[in-house]
C-alpha positions in Angstrom: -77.8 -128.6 243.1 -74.9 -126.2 243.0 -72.8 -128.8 245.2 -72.9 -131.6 242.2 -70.0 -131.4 239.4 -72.1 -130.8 236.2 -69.0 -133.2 234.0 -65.7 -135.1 234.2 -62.9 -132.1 234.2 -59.4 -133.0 233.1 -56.3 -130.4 233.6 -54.3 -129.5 230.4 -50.9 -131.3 232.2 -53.1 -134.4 232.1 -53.9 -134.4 228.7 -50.2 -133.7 227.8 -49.3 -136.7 230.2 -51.9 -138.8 228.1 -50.6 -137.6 224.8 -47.1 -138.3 225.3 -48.0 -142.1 226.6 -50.1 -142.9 223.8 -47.2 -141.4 221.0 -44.2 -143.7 222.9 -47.0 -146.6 222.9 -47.3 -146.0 218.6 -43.7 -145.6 218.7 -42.5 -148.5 220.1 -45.1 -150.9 218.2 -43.6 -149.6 215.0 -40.4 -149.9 216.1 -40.8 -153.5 217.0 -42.2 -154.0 213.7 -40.2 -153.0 211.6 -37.0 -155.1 213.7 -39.2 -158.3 213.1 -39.1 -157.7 209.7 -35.5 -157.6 209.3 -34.4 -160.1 211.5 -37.0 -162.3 209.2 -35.4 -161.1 206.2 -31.9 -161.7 207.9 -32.9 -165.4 208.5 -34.2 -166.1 205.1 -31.3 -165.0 203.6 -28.9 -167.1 206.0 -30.9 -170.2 205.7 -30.3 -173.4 203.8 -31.7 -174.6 200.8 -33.9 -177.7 201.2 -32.2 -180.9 200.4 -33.4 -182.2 197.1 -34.9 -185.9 197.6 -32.3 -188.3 195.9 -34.6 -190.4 193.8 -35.6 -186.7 192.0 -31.9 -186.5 191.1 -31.1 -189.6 190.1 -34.0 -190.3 187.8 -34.4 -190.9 184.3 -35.4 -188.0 182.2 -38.1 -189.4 180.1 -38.5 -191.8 183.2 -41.4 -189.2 184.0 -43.3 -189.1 180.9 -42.5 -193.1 179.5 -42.8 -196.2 182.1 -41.5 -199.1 180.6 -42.8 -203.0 180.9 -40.4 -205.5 182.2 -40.5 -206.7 177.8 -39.7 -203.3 177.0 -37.0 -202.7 179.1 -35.3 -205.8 178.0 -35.8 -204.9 174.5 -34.3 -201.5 175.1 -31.1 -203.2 176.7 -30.6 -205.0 173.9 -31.1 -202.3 171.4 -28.0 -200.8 173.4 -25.4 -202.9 172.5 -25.3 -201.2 169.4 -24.5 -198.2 170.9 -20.8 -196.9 172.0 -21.9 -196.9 175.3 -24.4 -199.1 176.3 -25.2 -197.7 179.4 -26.4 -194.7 177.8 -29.6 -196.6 176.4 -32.3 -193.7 177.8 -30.9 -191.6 175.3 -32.6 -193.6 172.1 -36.2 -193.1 174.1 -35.9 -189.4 173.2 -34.1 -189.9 169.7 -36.9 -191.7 167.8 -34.5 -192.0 164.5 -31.7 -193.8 166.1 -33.9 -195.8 168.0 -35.6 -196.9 164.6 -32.3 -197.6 163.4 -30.7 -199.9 166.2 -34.2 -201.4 165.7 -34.0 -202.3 162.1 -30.3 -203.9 162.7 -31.8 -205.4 165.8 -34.0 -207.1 164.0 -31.7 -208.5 161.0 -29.2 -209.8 163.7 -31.6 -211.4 165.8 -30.9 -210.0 168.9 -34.6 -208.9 169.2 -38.0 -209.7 168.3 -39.6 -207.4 165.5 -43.0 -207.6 167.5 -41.1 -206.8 171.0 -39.8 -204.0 168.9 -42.9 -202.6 167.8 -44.4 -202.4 171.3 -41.6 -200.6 172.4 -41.5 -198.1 169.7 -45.0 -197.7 170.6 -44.9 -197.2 174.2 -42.1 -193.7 173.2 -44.4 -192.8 170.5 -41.9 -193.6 167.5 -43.6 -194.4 164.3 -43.8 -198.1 163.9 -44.0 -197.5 160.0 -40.5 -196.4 160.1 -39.4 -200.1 161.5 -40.9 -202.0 158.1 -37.2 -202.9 156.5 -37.0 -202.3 153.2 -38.6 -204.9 151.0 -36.0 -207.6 149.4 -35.9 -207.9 145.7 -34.2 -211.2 143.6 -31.3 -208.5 143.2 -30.1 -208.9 146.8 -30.2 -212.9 147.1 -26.6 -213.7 147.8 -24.6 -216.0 145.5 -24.0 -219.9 146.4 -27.4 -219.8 148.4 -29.2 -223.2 147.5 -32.4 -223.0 145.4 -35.9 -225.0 145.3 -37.9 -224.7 142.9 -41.6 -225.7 142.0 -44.0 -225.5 139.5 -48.3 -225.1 140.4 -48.0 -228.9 138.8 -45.9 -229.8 141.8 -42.6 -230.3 139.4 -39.5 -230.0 141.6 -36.0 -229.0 141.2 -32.8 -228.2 143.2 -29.8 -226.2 142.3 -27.6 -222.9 143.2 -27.6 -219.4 142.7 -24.3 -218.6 140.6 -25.3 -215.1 139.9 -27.8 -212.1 140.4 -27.5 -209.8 137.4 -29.6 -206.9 135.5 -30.9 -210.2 133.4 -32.2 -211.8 136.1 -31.1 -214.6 138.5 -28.8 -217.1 136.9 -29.3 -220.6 138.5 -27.2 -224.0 138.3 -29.3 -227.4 138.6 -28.5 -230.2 140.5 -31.3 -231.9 139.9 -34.5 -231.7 138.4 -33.5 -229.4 135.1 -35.9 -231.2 132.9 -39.2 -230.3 134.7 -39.0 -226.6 133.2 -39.1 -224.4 130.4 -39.2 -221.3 129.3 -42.0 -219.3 130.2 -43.4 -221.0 132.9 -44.7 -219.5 136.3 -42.3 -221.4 139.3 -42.4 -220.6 143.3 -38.5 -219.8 144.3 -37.0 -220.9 147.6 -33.5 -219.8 148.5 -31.5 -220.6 151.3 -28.4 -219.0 152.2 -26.3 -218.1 155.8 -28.8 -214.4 155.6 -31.8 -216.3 156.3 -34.5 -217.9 154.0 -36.4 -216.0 150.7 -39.3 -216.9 149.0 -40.6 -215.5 145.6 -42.8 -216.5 142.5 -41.6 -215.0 139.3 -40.6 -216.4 136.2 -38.4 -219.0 133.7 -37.0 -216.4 131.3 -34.8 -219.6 129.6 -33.6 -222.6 130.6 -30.4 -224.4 128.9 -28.9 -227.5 129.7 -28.5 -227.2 133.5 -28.7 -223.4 133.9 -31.2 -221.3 133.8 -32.4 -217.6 134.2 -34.8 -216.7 136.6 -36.9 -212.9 136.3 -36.6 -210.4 138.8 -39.5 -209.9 141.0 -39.2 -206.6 143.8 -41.5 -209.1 146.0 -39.8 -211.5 147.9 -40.3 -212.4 151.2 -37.7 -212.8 154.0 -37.3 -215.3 157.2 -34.4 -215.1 159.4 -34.1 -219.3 160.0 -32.3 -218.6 163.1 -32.7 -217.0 166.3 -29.7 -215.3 166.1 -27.8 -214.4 163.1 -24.6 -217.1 162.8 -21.3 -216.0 161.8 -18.3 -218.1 160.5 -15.3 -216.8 162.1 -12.8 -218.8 164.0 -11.7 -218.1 167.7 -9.8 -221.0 170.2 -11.8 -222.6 172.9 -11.1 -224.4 175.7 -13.8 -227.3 176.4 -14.5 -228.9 180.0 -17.1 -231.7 180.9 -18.2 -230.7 184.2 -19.1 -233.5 186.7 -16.4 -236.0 184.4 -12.9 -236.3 185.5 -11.7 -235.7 181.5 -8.6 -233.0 180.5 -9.8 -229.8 178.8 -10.2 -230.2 174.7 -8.7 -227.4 172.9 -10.5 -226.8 169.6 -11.3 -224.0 167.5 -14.7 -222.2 166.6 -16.3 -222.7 163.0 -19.1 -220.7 163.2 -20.8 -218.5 165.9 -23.6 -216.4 167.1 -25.2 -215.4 170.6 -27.3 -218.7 170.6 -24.4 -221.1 170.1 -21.1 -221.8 168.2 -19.7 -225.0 166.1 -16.7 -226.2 167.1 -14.3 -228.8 165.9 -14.3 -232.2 167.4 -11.5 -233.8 165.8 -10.6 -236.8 168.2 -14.7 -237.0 168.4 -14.8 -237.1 172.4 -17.9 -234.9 172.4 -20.8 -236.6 172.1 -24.9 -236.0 171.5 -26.6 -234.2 174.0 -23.1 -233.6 176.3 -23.1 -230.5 178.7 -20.3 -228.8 178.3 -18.3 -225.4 179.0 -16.2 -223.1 176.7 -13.9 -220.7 177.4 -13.8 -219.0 174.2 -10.9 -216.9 173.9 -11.2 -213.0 172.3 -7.5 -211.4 172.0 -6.9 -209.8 175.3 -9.5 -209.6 177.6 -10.4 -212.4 179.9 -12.1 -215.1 177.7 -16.0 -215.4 177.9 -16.9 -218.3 179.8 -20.1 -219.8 178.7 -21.9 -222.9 179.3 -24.4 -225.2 176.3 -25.1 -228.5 175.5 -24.1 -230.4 172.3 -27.2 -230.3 170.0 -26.0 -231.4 166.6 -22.9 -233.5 165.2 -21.7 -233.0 161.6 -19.2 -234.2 158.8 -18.5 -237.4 160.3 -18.7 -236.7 163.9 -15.7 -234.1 163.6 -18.1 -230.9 163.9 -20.0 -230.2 167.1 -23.0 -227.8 167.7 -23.2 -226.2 171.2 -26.4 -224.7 172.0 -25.7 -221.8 174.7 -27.7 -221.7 177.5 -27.0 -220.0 181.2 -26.0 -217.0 180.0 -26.5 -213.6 182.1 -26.3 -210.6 180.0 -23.4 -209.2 180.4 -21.3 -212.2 179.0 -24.2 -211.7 175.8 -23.2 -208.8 175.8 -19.5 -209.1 174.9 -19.7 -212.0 172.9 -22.6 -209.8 170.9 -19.4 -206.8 170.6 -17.0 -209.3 169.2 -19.5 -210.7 166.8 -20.2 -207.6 165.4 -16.9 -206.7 165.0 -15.7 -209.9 162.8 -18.5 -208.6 160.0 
C-alpha cells in the first residue's frame, strides 16, 4: 500500500501564490466599490431638478381644499368688484371677514343674491350668521319716502315721511287723515329709492294732516329692484340698430347695472324699441351697451332701457362708476 499517496499535499510557494490571488481579488472588489459610490454621488449632485408640472404652479391656493360650483364662482366674481383689484378674488375664500363684508354690501346693492351668498359662504366655511344685516328700525327710513298706511279695519291712508326723530316718525297726509287717531294700532308701508319697509307700530297723535308715528326696532326690508338705481347724470349716445335713423344724444337720469332712464325730449324712442347706448364715463372709452325700452314716463319725455347682452366685463365697469357717484 506504500505506493498510494495517503492525502492531497500542497508546497508552501503554493499556498503563498493562493494567498496573494485571493488578497488582490478582495482588493479590487473594494476598490470598485467604493468608485461606484462616488461616481453615484457625483451624478446626484450634478443632476437636474425635476420639472414641476405647470398646473401645480399655477393653481389656486385654497383651490385644493374648496371646489367651487359654476353659482359659486359667479357669486365670487361678483363679490370682487368691490375689491381694488378684482382679479385678486381668491384672496376673500381665505379671509372669511372681508368676504362677509363684500357680502353684506353685495347684498344691499344688488349685485348678488343673499341665498347665492349663503351657499357660498358655506362651501369656505364662513359663518352664514355673520351675513344677517343688521335689522332696520323706523329711525333709518329715509325722508320724502312715500307712506301707506292701514288699520286691522282695512282704513287706508297715503302721505310722506317729513321726518324721523327721537319722537318718532313724523308723517304728512295726502289723503286719508281722517281714518286715524291717536292710539290706534296701523300696518306702515314705506317706499323710498333704498328699497321698500314694512312695520306695525303705533299712532302716538294725529293733528290736522300730520301725524306721529312710534318707533318700532322691527321693520322689515325688500330691495324692489334687482339692482340698486342711482340718479346721477352721464351723456349717451343712442342708435336704433337695423333703422336708418341719426344717433340721439340725451343724458342719463337715473342708473344702475340692470338699466338706466334717459331723456327722450323730441320723444323718437318708443315702447318696446331695441336700442344701443354709448354711455360716456370721463375718459376712458365709453361703455357700449345694448336694452330695450321698457317704460315711458312724464309725458313721453323719460325713457326706461332695460340692459340686456351684457358680458361681464362691461358690468363690471359700469358697476365701478356706479359706486363711485355714491
Amino acid at each position: 500500500m506504500d505506493q498510494f499517496s495517503s492525502g492531497f499535499q500542497t508546497s508552501q510557494a503554493e499556498i503563498i501564490l493562493f494567498s496573494v490571488l485571493f488578497g488582490l481579488i478582495l482588493v479590487g472588489l473594494v476598490v470598485g466599490q467604493i468608485m461606484r459610490s462616488r461616481t453615484a454621488a457625483k451624478a446626484a449632485r450634478t443632476r437636474k431638478p425635476p420639472r414641476e408640472p405647470v398646473l401645480r404652479r399655477t393653481s389656486q391656493p385654497r383651490r385644493e381644499h374648496v371646489q367651487l360650483g359654476y353659482k359659486e364662482q359667479q357669486t365670487l366674481d361678483r363679490l370682487a368688484w368691490f375689491l381694488k383689484d378684482p382679479s385678486k378674488a381668491d384672496t376673500l375664500l381665505d379671509d372669511h371677514a372681508a368676504l362677509l363684508k363684500v357680502s353684506r354690501r353685495g347684498i344691499r346693492e344688488g349685485v348678488v343674491k343673499e341665498l347665492d351668498v349663503h351657499r357660498l359662504a358655506r362651501r369656505v366655511g364662513a359663518d352664514t350668521s355673520a351675513l344677517r344685516i343688521a335689522g332696520h328700525s323706523t329711525q333709518t327710513i329715509p325722508t320724502g319716502a312715500e307712506v301707506s298706511i292701514s288699520t286691522a279695519a282695512m282704513a287706508m291712508g297715503n302721505g310722506v315721511v317729513q321726518l324721523s326723530s327721537e319722537a318718532g316718525v313724523q308723517v304728512r297726509f295726502t289723503k286719508g287723515e281722517g281714518n286715524f287717531s291717536a292710539g290706534e294700532a296701523v300696518d306702515v308701508v314705506c317706499y323710498s329709492s333704498e328699497g321698500m319697509y314694512q312695520f306695525h307700530t303705533t299712532m302716538l297723535s294725529v293733528t290736522g294732516k300730520n301725524a306721529l308715528l312710534r318707533h318700532t326696532p322691527h321693520v322689515q326690508y325688500a330691495q324692489r329692484r334687482t339692482y340698486r338705481r342711482r340718479e346721477i347724470e352721464m351723456p349717451v349716445r343712442i342708435r336704433m340698430p337695423g333703422i336708418d335713423h341719426k344717433p340721439l344724444d340725451a343724458v342719463t337720469v337715473d342708473m344702475s347695472i340692470g338699466g338706466a332712464a334717459v331723456t327722450n325730449r323730441k320723444k323718437q324712442l318708443g315702447l318696446g324699441a331695441f336700442v344701443e347706448l354709448s354711455i360716456e364715463i370721463g375718459s376712458a372709452a365709453p361703455l357700449v351697451v345694448q336694452g330695450t325700452v321698457v317704460r315711458l314716463s312724464k309725458r313721453n319725455k323719460v325713457a326706461h332701457v332695460s340692459f340686456s347682452g351684457m358680458d361681464q366685463q362691461v358690468r363690471h365697469r359700469l358697476f365701478r362708476r356706479l359706486i363711485r357717484a355714491g
